[in-house]
Backbone atoms as SQL, in Angstrom:
CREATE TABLE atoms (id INTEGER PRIMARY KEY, chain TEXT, resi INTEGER, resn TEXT, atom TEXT, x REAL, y REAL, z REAL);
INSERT INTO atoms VALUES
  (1, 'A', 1, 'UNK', 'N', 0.861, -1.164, 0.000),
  (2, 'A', 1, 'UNK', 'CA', 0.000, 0.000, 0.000),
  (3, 'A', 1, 'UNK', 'C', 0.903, 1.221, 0.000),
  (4, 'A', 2, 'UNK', 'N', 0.756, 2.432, -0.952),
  (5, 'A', 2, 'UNK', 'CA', 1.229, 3.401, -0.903),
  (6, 'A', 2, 'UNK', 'C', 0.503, 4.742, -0.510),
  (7, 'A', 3, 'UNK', 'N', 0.548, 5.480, 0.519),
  (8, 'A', 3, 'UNK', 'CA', -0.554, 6.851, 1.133),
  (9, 'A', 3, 'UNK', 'C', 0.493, 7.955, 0.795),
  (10, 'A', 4, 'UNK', 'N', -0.161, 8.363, -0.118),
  (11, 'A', 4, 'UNK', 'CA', 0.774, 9.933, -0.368),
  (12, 'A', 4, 'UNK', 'C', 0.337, 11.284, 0.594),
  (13, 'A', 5, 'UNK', 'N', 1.080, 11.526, 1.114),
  (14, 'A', 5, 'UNK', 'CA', 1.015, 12.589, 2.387),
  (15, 'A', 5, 'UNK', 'C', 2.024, 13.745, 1.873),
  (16, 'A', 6, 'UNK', 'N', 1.494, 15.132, 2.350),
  (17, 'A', 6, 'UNK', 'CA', 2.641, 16.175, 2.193),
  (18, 'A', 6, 'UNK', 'C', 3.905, 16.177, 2.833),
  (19, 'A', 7, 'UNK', 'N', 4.750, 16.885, 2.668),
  (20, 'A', 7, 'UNK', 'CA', 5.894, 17.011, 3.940),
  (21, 'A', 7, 'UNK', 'C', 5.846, 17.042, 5.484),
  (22, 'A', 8, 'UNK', 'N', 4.596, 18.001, 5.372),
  (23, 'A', 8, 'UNK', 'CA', 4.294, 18.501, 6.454),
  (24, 'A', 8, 'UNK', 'C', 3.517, 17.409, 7.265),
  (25, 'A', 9, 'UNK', 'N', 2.393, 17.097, 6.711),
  (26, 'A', 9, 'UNK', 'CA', 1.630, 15.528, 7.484),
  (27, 'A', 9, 'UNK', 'C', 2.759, 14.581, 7.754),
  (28, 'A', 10, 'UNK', 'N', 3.317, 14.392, 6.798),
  (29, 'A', 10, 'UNK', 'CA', 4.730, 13.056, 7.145),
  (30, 'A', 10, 'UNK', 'C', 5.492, 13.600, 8.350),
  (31, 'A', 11, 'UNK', 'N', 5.798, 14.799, 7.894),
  (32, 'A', 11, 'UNK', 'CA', 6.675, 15.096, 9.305),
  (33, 'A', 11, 'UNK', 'C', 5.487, 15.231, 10.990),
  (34, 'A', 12, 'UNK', 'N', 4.816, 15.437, 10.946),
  (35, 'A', 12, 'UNK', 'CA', 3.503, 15.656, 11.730),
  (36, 'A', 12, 'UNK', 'C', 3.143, 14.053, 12.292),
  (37, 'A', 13, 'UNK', 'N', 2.613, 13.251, 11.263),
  (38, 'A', 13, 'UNK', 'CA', 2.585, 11.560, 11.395),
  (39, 'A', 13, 'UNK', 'C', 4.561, 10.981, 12.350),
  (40, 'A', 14, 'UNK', 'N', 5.012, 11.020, 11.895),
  (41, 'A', 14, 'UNK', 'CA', 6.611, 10.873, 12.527),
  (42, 'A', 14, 'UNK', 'C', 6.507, 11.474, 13.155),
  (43, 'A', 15, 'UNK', 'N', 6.274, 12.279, 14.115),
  (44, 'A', 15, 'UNK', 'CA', 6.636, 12.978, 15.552),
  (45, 'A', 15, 'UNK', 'C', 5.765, 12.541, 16.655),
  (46, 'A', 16, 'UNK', 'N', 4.506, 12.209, 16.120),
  (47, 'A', 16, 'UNK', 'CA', 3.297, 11.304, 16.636),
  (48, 'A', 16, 'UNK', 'C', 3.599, 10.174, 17.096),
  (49, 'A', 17, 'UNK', 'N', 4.054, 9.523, 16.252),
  (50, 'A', 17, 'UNK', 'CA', 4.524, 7.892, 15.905),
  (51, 'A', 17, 'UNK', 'C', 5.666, 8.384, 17.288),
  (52, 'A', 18, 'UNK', 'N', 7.214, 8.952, 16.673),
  (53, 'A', 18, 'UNK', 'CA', 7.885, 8.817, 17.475),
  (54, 'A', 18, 'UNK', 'C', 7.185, 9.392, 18.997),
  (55, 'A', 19, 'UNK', 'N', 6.252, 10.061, 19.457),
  (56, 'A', 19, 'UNK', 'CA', 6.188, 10.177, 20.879),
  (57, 'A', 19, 'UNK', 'C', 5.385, 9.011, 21.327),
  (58, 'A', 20, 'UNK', 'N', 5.129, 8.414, 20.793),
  (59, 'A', 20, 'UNK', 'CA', 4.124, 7.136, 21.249),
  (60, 'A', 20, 'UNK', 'C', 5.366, 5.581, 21.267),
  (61, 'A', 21, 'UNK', 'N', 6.473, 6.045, 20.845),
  (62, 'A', 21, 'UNK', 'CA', 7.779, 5.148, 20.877),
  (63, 'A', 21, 'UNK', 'C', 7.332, 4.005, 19.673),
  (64, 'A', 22, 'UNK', 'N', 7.008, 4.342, 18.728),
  (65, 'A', 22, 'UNK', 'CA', 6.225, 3.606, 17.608),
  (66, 'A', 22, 'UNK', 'C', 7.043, 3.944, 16.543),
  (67, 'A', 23, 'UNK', 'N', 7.227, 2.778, 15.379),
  (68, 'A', 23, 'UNK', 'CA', 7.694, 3.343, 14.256),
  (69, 'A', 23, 'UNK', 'C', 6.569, 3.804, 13.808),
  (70, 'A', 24, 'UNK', 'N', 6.796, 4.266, 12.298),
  (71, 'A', 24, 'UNK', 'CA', 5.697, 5.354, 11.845),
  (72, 'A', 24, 'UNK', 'C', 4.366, 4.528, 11.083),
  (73, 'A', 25, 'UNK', 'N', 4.943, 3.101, 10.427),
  (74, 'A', 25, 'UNK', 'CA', 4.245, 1.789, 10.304),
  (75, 'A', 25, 'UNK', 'C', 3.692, 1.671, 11.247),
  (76, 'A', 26, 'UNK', 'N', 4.075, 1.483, 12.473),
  (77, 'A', 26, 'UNK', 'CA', 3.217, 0.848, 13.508),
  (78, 'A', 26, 'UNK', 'C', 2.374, 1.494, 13.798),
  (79, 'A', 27, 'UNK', 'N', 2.713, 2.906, 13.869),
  (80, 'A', 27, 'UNK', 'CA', 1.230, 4.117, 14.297),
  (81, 'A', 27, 'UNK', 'C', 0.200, 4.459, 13.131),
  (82, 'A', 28, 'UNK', 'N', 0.635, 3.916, 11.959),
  (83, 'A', 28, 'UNK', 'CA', -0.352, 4.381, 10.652),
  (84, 'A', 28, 'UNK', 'C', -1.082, 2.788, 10.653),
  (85, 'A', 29, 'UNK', 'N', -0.696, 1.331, 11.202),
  (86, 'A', 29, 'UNK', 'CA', -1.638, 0.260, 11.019),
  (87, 'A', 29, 'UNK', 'C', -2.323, 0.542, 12.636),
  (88, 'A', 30, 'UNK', 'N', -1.870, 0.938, 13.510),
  (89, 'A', 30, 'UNK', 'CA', -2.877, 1.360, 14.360),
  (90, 'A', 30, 'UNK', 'C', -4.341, 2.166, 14.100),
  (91, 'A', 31, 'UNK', 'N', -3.776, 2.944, 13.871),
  (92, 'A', 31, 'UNK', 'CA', -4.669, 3.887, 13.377),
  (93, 'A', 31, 'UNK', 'C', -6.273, 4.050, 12.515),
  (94, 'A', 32, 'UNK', 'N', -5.043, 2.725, 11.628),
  (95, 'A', 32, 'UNK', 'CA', -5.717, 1.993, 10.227),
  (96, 'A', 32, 'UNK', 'C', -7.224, 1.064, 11.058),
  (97, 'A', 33, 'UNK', 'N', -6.408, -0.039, 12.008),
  (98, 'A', 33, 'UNK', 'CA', -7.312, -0.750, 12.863),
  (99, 'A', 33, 'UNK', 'C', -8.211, -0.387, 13.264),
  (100, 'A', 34, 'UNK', 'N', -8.198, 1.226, 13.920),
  (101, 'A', 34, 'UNK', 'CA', -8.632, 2.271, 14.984),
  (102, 'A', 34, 'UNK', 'C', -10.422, 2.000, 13.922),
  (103, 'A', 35, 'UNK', 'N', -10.088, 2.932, 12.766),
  (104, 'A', 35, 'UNK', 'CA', -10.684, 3.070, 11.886),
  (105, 'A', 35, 'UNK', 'C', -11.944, 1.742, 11.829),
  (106, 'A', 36, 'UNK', 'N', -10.881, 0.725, 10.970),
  (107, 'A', 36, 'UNK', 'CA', -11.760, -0.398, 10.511),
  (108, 'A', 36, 'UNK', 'C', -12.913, -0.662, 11.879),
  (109, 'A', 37, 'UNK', 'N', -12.328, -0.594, 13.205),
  (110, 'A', 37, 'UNK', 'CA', -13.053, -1.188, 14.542),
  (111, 'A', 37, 'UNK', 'C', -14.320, -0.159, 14.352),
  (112, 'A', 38, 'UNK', 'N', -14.392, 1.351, 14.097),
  (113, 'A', 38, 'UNK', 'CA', -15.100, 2.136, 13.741),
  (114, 'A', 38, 'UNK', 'C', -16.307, 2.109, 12.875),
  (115, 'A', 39, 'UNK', 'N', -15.773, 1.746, 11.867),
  (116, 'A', 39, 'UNK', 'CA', -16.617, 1.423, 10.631),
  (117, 'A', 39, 'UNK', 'C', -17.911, 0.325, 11.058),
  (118, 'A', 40, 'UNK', 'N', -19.219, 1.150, 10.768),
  (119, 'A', 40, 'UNK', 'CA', -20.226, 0.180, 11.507),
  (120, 'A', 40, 'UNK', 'C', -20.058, -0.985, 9.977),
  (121, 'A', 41, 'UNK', 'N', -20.594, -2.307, 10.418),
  (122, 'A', 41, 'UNK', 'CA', -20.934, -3.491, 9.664),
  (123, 'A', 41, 'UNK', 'C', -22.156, -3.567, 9.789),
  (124, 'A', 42, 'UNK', 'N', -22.641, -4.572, 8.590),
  (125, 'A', 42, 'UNK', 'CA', -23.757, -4.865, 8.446),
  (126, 'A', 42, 'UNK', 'C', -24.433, -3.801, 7.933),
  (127, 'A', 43, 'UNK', 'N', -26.084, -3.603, 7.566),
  (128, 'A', 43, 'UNK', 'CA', -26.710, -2.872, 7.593),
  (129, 'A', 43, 'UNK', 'C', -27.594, -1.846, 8.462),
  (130, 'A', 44, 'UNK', 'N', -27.760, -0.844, 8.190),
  (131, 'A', 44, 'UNK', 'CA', -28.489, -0.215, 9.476),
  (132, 'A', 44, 'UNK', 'C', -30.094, -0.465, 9.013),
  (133, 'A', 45, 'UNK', 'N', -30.821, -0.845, 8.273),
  (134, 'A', 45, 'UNK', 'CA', -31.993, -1.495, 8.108),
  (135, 'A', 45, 'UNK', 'C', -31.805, -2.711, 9.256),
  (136, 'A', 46, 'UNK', 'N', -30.727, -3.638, 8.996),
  (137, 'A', 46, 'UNK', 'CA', -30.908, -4.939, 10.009),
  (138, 'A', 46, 'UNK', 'C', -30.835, -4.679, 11.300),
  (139, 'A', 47, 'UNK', 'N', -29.801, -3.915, 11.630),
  (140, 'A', 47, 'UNK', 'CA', -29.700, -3.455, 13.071),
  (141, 'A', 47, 'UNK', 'C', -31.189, -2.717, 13.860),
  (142, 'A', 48, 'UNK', 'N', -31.635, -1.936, 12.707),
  (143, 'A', 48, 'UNK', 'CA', -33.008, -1.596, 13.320),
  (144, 'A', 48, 'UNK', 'C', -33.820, -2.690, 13.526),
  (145, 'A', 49, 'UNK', 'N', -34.225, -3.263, 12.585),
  (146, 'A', 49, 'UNK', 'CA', -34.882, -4.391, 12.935),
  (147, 'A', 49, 'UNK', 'C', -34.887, -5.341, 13.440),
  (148, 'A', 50, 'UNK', 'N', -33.495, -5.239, 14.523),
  (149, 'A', 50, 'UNK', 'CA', -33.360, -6.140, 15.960),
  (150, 'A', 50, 'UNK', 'C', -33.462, -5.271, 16.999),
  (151, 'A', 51, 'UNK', 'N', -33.539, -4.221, 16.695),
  (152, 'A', 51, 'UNK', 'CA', -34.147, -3.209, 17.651),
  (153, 'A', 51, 'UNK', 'C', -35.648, -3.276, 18.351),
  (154, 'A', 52, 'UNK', 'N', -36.108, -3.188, 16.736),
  (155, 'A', 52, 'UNK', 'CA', -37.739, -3.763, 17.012),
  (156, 'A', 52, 'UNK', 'C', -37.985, -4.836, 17.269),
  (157, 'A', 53, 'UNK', 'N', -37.571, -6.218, 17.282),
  (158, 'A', 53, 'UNK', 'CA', -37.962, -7.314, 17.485),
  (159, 'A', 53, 'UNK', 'C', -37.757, -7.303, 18.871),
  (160, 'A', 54, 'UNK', 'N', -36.491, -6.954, 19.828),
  (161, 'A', 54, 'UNK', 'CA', -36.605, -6.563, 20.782),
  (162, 'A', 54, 'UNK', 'C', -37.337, -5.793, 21.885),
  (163, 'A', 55, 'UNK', 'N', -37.803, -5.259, 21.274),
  (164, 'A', 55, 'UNK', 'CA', -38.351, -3.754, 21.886),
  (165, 'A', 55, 'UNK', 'C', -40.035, -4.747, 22.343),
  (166, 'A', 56, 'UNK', 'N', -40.401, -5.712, 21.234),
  (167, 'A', 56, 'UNK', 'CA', -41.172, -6.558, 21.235),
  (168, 'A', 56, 'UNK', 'C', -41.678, -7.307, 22.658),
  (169, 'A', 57, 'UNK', 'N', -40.553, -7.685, 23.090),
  (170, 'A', 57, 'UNK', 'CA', -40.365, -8.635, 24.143),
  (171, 'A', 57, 'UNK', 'C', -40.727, -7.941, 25.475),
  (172, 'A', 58, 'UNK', 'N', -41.153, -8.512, 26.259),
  (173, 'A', 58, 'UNK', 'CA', -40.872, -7.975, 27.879),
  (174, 'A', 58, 'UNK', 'C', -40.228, -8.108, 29.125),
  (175, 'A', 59, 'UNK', 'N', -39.232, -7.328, 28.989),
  (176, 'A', 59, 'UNK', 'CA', -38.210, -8.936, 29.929),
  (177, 'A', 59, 'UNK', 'C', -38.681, -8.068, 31.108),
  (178, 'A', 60, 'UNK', 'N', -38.580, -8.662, 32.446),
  (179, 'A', 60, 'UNK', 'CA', -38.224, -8.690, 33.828),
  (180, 'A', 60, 'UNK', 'C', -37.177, -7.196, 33.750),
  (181, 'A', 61, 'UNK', 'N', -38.278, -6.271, 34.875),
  (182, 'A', 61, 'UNK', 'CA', -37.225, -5.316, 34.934),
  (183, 'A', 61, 'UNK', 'C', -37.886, -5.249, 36.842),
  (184, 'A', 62, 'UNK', 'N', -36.851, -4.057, 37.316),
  (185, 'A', 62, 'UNK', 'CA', -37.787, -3.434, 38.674),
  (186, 'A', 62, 'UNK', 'C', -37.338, -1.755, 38.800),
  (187, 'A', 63, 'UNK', 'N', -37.593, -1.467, 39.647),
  (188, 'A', 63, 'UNK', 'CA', -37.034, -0.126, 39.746),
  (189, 'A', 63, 'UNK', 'C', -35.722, 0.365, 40.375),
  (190, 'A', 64, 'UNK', 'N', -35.488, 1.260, 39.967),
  (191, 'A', 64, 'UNK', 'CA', -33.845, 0.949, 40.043),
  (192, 'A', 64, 'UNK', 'C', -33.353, 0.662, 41.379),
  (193, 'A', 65, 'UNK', 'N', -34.430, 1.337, 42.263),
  (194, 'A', 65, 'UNK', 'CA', -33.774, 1.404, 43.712),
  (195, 'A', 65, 'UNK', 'C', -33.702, 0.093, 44.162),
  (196, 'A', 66, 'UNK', 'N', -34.780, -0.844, 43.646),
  (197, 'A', 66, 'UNK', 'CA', -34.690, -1.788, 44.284),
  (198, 'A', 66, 'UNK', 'C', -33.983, -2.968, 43.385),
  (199, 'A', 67, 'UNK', 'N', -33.412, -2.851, 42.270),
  (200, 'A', 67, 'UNK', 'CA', -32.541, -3.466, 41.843),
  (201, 'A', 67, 'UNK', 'C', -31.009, -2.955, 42.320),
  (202, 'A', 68, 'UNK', 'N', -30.779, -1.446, 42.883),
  (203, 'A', 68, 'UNK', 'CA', -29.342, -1.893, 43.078),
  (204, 'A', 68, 'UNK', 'C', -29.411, -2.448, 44.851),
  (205, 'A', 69, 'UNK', 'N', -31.180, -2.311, 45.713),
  (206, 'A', 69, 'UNK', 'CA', -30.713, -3.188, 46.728),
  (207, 'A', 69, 'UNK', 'C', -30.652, -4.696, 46.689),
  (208, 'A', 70, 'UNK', 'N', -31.150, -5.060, 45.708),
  (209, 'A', 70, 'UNK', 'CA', -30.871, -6.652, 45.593),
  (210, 'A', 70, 'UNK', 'C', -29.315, -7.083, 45.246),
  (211, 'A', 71, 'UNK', 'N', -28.794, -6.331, 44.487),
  (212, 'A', 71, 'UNK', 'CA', -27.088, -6.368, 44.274),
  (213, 'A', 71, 'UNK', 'C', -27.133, -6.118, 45.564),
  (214, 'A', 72, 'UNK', 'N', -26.855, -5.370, 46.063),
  (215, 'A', 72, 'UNK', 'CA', -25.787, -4.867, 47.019),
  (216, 'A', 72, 'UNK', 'C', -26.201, -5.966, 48.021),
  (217, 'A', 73, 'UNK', 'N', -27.101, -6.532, 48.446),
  (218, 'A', 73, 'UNK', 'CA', -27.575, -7.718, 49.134),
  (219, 'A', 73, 'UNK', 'C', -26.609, -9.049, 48.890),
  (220, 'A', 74, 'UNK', 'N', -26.693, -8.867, 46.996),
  (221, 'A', 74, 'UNK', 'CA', -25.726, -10.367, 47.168),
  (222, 'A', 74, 'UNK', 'C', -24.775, -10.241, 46.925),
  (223, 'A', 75, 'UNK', 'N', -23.991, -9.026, 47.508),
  (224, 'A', 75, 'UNK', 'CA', -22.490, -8.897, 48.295),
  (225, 'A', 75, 'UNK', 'C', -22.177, -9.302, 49.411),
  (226, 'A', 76, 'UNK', 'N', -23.391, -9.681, 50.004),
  (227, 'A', 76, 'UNK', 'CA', -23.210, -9.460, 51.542),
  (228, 'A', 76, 'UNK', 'C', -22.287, -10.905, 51.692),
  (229, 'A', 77, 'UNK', 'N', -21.984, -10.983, 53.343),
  (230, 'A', 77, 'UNK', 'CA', -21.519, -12.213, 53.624),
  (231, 'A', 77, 'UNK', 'C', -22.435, -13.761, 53.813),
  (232, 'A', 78, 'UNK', 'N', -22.209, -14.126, 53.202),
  (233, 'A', 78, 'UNK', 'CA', -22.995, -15.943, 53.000),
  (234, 'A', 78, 'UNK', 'C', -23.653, -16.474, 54.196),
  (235, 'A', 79, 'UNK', 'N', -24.981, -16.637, 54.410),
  (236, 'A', 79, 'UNK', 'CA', -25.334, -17.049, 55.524),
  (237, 'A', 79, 'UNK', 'C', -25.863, -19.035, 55.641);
């Protein structure tokens, strides 16, 4: 792969790289990764429509107060 950059970005990218103790490869496939992890997949039609199929359902909820006293309950010590 070849990325044509000005002087100025190259020198800018290399000072980056070097303060991160990185060659300048290593901080441009970082980066690269950074990106790809970014990039949503799939479709956003499908993703909605596990939204809704969800939204469908009714799971088991309570109110908050009394869900964080049931945690904090089974912290306690074991009887």
């Amino acid at each position: 792969m070849q990325v044509l950059v000005d002087d100025a970005e190259f020198h800018r990218m290399q000072a980056a790289a070097r303060a991160r103790k990185l060659s300048l490869a290593e901080w441009v496939r970082g980066h690269l990764r950074d990106a790809l992890r970014a990039t949503p997949t799939g479709s956003a039609q499908r993703k909605l429509d596990a939204v809704r199929a969800a939204s469908q359902h009714a799971y088991p909820s309570a109110d908050i107060e009394q869900m964080l006293e049931e945690i904090e309950r089974g912290y306690g010590p074991a009887r």
